[in-house]
C-alpha positions as CSV (number, residue, x, y, z in Angstrom):
1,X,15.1,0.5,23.5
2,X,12.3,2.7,24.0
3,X,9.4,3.7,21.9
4,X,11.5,5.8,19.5
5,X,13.3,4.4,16.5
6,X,16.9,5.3,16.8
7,X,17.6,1.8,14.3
8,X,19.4,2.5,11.2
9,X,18.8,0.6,7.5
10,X,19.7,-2.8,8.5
11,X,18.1,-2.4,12.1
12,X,14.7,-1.0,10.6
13,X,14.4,-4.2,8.5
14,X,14.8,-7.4,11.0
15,X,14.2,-5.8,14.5
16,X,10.8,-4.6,13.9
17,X,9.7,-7.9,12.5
18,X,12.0,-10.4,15.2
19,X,10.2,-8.1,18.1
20,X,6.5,-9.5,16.7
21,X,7.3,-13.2,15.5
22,X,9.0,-13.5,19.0
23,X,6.3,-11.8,21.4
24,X,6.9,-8.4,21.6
25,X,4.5,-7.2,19.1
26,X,3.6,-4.2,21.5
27,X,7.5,-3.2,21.9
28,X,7.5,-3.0,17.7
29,X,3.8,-1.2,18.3
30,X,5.5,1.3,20.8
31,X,8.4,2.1,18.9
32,X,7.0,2.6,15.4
33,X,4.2,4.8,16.5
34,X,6.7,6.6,19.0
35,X,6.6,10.8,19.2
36,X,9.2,13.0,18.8
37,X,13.2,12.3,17.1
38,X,14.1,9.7,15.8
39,X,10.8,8.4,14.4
40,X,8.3,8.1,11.5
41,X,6.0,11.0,13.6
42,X,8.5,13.1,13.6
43,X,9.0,13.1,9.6
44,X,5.1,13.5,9.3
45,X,5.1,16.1,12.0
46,X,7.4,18.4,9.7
47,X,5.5,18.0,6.3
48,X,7.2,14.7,4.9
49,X,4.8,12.5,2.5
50,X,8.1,10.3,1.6
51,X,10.5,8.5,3.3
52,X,13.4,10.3,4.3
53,X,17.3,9.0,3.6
54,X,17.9,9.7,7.5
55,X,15.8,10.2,10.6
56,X,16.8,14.2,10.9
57,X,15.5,17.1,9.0
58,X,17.7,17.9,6.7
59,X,17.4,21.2,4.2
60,X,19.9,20.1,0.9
61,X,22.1,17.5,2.4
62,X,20.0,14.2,3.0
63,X,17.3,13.2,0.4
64,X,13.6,13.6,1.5
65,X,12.5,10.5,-0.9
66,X,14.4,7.7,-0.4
67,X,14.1,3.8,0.5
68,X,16.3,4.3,3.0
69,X,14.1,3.3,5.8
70,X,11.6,2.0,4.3
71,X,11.6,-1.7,5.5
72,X,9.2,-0.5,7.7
73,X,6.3,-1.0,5.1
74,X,7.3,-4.6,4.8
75,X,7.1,-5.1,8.6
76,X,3.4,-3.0,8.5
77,X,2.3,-5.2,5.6
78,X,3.7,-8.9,7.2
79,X,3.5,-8.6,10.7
80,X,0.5,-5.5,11.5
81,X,-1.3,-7.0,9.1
82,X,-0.1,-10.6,8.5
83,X,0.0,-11.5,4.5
84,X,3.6,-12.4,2.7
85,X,4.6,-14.8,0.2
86,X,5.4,-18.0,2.2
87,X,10.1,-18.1,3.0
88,X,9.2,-21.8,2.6
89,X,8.3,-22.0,-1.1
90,X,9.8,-20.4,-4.2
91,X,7.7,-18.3,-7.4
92,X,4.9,-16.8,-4.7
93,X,3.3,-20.1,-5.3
94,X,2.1,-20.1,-1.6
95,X,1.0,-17.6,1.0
96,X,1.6,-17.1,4.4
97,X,-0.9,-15.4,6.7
98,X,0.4,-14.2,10.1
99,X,-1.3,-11.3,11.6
100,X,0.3,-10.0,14.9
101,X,-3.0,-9.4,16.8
102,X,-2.2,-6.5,19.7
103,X,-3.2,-7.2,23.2
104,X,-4.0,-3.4,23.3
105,X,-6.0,-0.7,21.4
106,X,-3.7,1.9,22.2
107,X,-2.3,1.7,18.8
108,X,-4.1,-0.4,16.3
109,X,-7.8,-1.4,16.1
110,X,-7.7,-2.8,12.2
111,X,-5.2,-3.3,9.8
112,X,-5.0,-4.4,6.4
113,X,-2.8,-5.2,3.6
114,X,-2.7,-6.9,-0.1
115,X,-0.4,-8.8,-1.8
116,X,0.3,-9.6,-5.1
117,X,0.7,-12.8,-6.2
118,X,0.8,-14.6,-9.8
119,X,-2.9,-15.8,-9.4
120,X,-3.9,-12.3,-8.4
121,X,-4.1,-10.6,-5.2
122,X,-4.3,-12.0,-1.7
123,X,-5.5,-10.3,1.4
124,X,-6.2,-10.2,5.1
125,X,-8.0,-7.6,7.2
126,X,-8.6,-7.7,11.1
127,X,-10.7,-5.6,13.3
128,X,-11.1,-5.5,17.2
129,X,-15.4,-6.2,17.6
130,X,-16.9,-6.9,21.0
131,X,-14.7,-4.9,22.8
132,X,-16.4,-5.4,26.6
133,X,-14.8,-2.9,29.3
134,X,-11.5,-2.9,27.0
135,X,-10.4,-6.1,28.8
136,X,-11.6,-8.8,25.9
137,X,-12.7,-8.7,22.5
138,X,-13.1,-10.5,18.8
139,X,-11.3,-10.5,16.8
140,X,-12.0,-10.8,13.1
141,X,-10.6,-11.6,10.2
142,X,-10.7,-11.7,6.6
143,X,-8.6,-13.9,4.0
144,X,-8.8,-13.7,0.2
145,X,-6.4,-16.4,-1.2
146,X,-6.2,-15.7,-5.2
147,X,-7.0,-18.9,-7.7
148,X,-3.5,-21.4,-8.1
149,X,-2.1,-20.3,-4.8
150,X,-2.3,-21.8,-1.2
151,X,-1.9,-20.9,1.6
152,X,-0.8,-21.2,5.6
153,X,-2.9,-19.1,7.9
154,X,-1.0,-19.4,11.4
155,X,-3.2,-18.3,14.7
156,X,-2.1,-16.0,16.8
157,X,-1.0,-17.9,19.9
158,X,-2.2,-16.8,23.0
159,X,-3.0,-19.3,26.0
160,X,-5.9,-16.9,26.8
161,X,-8.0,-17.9,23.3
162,X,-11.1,-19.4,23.6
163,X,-12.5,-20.4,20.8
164,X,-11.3,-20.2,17.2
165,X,-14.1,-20.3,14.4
166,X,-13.8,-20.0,10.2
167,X,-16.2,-20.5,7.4
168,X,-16.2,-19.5,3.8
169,X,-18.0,-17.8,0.9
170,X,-19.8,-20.2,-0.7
171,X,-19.7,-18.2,-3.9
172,X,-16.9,-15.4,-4.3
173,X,-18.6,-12.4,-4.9
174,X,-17.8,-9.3,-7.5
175,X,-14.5,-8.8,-4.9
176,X,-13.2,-6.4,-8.2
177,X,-16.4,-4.2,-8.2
178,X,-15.9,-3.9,-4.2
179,X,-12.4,-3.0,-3.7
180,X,-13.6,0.0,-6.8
181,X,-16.4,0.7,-4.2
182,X,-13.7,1.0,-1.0
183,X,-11.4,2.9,-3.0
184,X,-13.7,5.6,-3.8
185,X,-14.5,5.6,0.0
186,X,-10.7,5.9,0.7
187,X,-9.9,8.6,-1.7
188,X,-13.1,11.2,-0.5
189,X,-11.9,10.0,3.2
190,X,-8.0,11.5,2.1
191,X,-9.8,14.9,0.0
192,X,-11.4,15.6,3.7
193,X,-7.9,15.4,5.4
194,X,-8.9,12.7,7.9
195,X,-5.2,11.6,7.9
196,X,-2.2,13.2,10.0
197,X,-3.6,16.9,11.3
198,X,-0.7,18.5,12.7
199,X,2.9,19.7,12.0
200,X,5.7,22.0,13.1
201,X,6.6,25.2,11.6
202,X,9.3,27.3,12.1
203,X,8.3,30.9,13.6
204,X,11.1,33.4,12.1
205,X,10.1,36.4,14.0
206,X,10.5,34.2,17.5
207,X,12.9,32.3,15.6
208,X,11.2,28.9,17.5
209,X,9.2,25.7,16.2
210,X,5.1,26.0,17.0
211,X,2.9,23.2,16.7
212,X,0.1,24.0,14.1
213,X,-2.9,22.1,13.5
214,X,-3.6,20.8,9.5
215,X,-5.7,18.8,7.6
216,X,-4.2,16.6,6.0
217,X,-4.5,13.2,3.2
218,X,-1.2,11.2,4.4
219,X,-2.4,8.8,7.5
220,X,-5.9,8.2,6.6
221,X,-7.9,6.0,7.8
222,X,-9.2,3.6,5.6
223,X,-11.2,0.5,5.7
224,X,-10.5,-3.0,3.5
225,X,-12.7,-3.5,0.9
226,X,-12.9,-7.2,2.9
227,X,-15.1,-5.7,5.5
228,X,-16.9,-3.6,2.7
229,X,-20.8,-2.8,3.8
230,X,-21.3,-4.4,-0.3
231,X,-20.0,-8.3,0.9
232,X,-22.6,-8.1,4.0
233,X,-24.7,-10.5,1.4
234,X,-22.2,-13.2,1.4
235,X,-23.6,-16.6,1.7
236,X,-20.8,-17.8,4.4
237,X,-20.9,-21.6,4.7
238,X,-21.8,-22.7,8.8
239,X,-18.5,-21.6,11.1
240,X,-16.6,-24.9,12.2
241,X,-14.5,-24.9,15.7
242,X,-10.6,-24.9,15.4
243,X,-9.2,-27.6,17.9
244,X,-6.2,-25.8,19.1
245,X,-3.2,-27.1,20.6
246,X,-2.7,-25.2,24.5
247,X,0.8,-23.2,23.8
248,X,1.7,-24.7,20.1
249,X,1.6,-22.6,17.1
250,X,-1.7,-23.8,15.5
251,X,-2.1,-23.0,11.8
252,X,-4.9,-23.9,8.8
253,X,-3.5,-24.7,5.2
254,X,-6.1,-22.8,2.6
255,X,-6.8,-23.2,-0.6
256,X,-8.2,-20.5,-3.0
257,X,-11.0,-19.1,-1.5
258,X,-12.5,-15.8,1.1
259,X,-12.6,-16.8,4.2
260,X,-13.9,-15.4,7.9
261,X,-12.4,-16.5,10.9
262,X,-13.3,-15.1,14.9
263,X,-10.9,-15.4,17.7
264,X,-13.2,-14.6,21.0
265,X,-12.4,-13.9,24.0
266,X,-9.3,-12.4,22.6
267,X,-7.6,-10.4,25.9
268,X,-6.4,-7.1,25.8
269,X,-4.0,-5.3,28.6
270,X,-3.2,-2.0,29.3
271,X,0.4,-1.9,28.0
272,X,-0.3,-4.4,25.2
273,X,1.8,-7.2,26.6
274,X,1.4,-10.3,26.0
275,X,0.8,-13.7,27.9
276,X,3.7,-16.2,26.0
277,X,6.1,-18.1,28.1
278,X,9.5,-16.5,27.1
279,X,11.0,-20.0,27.3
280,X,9.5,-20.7,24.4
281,X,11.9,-18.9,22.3
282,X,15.3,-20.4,24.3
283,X,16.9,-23.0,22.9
284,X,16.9,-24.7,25.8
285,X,13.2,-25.4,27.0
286,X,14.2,-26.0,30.6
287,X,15.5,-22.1,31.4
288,X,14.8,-18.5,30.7
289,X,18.4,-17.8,30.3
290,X,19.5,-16.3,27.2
291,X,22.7,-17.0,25.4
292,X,24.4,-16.7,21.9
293,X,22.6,-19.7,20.7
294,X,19.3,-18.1,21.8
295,X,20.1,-15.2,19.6
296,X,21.4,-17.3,16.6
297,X,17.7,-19.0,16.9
298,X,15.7,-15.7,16.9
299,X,17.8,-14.4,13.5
């Protein structure tokens, strides 16, 4: 509760992900980019660049690089950005796509994230465009789905979407010679210190914390190689409409290919809620009321 993290292993794992499958993406948002103790800022704000074994600072009893918390990258890689080998097939034979579009900027405007697969990597990449008076905007997306693999691409649901669009390279371009082209981008953007600029250092004459600003690589900014300036010559074949079904889950099955997909008219809030019917998730359709069952469902 809140927007700090105060979950331990086990928490860190399944509550970040249940909050954004279920419709409370921004409560995940809120919490994982939360300031102050217990949090991730608050390792970054005092010079970690690993996970820690525990949420407090600790000098030589807890370990400063350990997988201990570090479900959270799984959660960043699934939901934030939406790419994981399909639960309903075996051997990564099959991908499932599921980005967890905000309804606000206040945290995210992109994210991306690749997988790796048998057939080579997959990937997705989203990024808010048209944003008009911060109440709606597009948003679009990139899908790489490697040779031998398909995939599920599942739309965000959202009774507010207006029109769903997707086309695809008609020849895959040099993706290889790209994502060596982004990379470089990424690592000058890190050797300029774009990332995290700020932690606290202990004061032993005032024998007190101060805030002190620094350049630093870890947090960076970085964009996917998918929306690379290089792939603007794409030939994209003509965007076809996606019929969608009002308040269903509405998803695409792909096959190996790059694809480019618009959601428009996408609407954003202030504090990121969304616009799903919390009946949705009862067992029982009829009522808002929760009980055991309810929570059997959402595990």
């Amino acid at each position: 509760r809140g927007r700090n993290m105060p979950e331990g292993i086990l928490a860190v794992r399944y509550n970040l992900k249940a909050l954004s499958q279920f419709g409370f993406h921004h409560v995940g948002l809120d919490k994982a980019a939360g300031i102050g103790y217990p949090g991730f800022e608050y390792m970054m704000s005092h010079n970690a660049t690993t996970l820690w074994e525990t949420w407090y600072r600790s000098e030589e009893i807890f370990s400063r690089n350990h997988p201990m918390l570090g479900a959270v990258a799984e959660w960043l890689s699934s939901s934030v950005a939406g790419v994981e080998l399909d639960p309903k097939t075996v051997g990564g034979r099959h991908l499932l796509f599921w980005p967890q579009i905000p309804t606000s900027m206040r945290h995210l405007q992109f994210a991306s994230s690749i997988q790796g697969t048998k057939g080579g990597d997959a990937s997705i990449a989203w990024e808010f465009l048209n944003v008009h008076e911060s109440e709606v905007a597009t948003v679009h997306i990139r899908v790489l789905v490697p040779p031998s693999s398909g995939a599920r691409f599942i739309i965000p649901r959202l009774t507010n979407i207006s029109k769903v669009t997707i086309s695809f390279a008609a020849r895959i371009p040099d993706l290889e010679m790209v994502r060596k082209l982004a990379d470089k981008e990424c690592a000058k953007r890190r050797k300029e210190g774009r990332g995290f600029n700020y932690n606290w250092e202990f004061d032993r004459t005032k024998q007190e914390y101060k805030k002190v600003g620094r350049k630093k690589a870890i947090g960076t900014p970085c964009a996917s190689f998918l929306f690379d300036t290089n792939l603007k010559g794409t030939d994209w074949s003509f965007p076809e409409h996606v019929r969608l079904e009002r308040n269903e889950q509405n998803e695409l099955v792909l096959s190996p290919g790059l694809y480019d997909i618009s959601i428009d008219n996408w609407k954003l809030t202030k504090d990121g809620a969304n616009s799903i019917d919390p009946d949705v998730y009862c067992s029982d359709s009829n009522t808002v009321s929760w009980d055991i069952d309810d929570a059997t469902h959402i595990i």
